[in-house]
C-alpha positions, -999 to +999 in steps of 0.1 A: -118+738+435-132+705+423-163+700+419-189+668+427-191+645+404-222+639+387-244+608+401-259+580+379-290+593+387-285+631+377-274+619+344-302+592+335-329+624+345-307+640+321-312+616+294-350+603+300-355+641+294-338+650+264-349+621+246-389+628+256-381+663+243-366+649+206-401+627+202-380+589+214-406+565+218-395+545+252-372+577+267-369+559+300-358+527+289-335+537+263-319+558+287-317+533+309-297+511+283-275+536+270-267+547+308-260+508+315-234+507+277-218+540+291-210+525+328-198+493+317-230+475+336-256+450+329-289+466+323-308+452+355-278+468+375-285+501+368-311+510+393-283+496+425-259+524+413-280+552+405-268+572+437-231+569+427-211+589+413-202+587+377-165+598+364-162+626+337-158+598+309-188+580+318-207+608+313-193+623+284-201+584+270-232+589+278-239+623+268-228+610+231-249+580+233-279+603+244-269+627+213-272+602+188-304+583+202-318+620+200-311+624+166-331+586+161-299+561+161-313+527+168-302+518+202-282+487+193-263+504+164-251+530+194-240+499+216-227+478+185-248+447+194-281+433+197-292+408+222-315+380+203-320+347+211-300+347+241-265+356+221-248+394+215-248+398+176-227+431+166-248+457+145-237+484+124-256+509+097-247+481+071-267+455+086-311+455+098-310+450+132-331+423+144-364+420+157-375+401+186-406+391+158-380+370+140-374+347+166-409+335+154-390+322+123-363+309+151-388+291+166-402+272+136-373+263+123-361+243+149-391+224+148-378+205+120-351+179+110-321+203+090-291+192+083-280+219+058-297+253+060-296+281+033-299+319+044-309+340+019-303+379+028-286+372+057-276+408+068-256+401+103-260+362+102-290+367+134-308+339+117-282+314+104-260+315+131-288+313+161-299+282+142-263+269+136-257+273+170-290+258+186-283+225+158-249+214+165-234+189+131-257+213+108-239+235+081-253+252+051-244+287+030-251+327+038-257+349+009-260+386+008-262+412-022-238+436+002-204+431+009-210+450+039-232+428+054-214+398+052-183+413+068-209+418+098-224+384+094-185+366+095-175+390+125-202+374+145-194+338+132-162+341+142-174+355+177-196+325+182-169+300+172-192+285+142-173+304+110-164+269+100-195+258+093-208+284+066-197+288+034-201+331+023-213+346-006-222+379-025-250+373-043-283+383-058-308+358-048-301+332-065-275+344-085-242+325-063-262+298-048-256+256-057-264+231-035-298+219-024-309+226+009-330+205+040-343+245+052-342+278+030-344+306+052-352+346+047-362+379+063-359+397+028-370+437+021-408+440+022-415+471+027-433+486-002-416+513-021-447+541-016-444+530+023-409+541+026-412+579+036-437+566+060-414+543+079-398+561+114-368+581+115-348+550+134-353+526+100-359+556+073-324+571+084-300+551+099-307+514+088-303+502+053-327+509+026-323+479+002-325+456+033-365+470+037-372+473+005-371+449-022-346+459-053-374+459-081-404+475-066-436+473-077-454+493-056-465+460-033-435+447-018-438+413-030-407+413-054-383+397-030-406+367-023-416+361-063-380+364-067-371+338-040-404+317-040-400+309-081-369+291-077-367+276-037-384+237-051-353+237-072-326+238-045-349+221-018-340+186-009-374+159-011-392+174+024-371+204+031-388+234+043-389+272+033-397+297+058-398+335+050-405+367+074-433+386+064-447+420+066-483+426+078-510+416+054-486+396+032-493+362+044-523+352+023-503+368-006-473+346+002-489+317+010-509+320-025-471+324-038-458+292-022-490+267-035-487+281-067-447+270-070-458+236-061-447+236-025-471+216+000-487+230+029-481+266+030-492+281+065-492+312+080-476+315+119-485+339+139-456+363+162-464+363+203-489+395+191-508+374+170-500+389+139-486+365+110-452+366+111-436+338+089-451+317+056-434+283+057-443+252+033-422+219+025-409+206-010-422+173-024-411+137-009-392+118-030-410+094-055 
């Protein structure tokens, strides 16, 4: 004797329920996600087929979605990709998944003339490649210290038909980089190394450690912008810009770091919360 199949609706109680019950902040509307990745659906369709019937593969999809959002996965390592800026970039464990709060740095970049661009940390390419793709005839160079991460960053490239316009490389900073650049880019680690047993299960566990916090701590999370700040006039073109992601608190900090390497007029701009997102400042005109 068969029995009924289970109904969309059934399983996302299901879900909403066990993931209140292992302490997920937004239950309901990861649920909802995951139940959309496990049908095969856009997100907004989910509520027009919750009194179907789902088939034993759908659900045992989303059973093993639900299991590792329970046990704190990031959503969009679960699905493989993260929506930002209007484009699917693919996430894995190697690679921080992106915040809607660095479309701030999105945002401020493209108010400016670039025709090479320099991405420093670049993790899954979010950055460069949004900005690559929003500034067609621009080119420029993605570095990352894990090999890892730039096998992430080339997948989605290649996936949004610009891998010929970015020159890859492993590297520590500095370290691989020649060239001089019209915009210098970064989101780099700036979490302070006391903060990190702080942080929430869904960064502390499953994303990667040296991409929050900076290689040589000193107990402030400031390393990674001394380390990048110090040497960005030399491989500025006259008028190019530097724009960094920062932590909360950092920006007077940054800023300070920016005047003080000769750069000229270092601001602080704010995310849609208010909260100072990104530290940007320009290198000298020519003589």
């Amino acid at each position: 004797m068969q029995t009924a199949a289970q109904t969309a609706q059934a399983l996302l109680a299901a879900g909403v329920a066990r993931l209140r019950a292992a302490g997920i902040d937004g239950a309901a509307r990861d649920a909802r996600w995951l139940l959309a990745y496990a049908l095969g659906i856009a997100p907004e369709r989910v509520t027009l087929v919750l009194p179907d019937p789902v088939s034993a593969a759908q659900a045992a999809g989303f059973e093993r979605a639900i299991g590792a959002r329970a046990q704190h996965q990031p959503v969009a390592q679960i699905m493989g990709q993260r929506l930002f800026w209007g484009r699917a970039f693919q996430i894995t464990p190697d690679v921080l998944d992106p915040r809607p709060e660095t479309e701030t740095l999105i945002a401020a970049a493209l108010e400016r003339d670039f025709g090479t661009i320099l991405d420093l940390g670049t993790g899954s390419g979010a950055i460069v490649w949004t900005l690559l793709a929003e500034r067609s005839g621009a080119c420029g160079l993605a570095v990352d210290l894990s090999p890892k991460a730039l096998d992430v960053a080339r997948t989605n490239a290649a996936a949004l038909g610009l891998a010929g316009r970015v020159d890859f490389r492993l590297s520590n900073w500095w370290e691989a980089v020649t060239g001089s650049f019209d915009l210098i880019v970064s989101n780099p680690p700036y979490i302070a190394a006391p903060d990190y047993s702080a942080l929430p299960p869904d960064l502390r566990l499953w994303e990667p450690r040296m991409a929050l916090v900076p290689d040589a701590c000193d107990g402030t999370g400031l390393a990674a912008y001394r380390a990048i700040i110090a040497q960005a006039p030399a491989f500025l073109r006259p008028s190019g810009w530097l724009m960094v992601e920062i932590g909360l608190g950092q920006g007077p900090e940054v800023q300070a770091l920016m005047e003080q390497a000769g750069l000229n007029g270092a601001h602080i701009l704010p995310d849609l919360t208010g909260r100072g997102r990104v530290v940007a400042a320009q290198a000298r005109a020519r003589a």
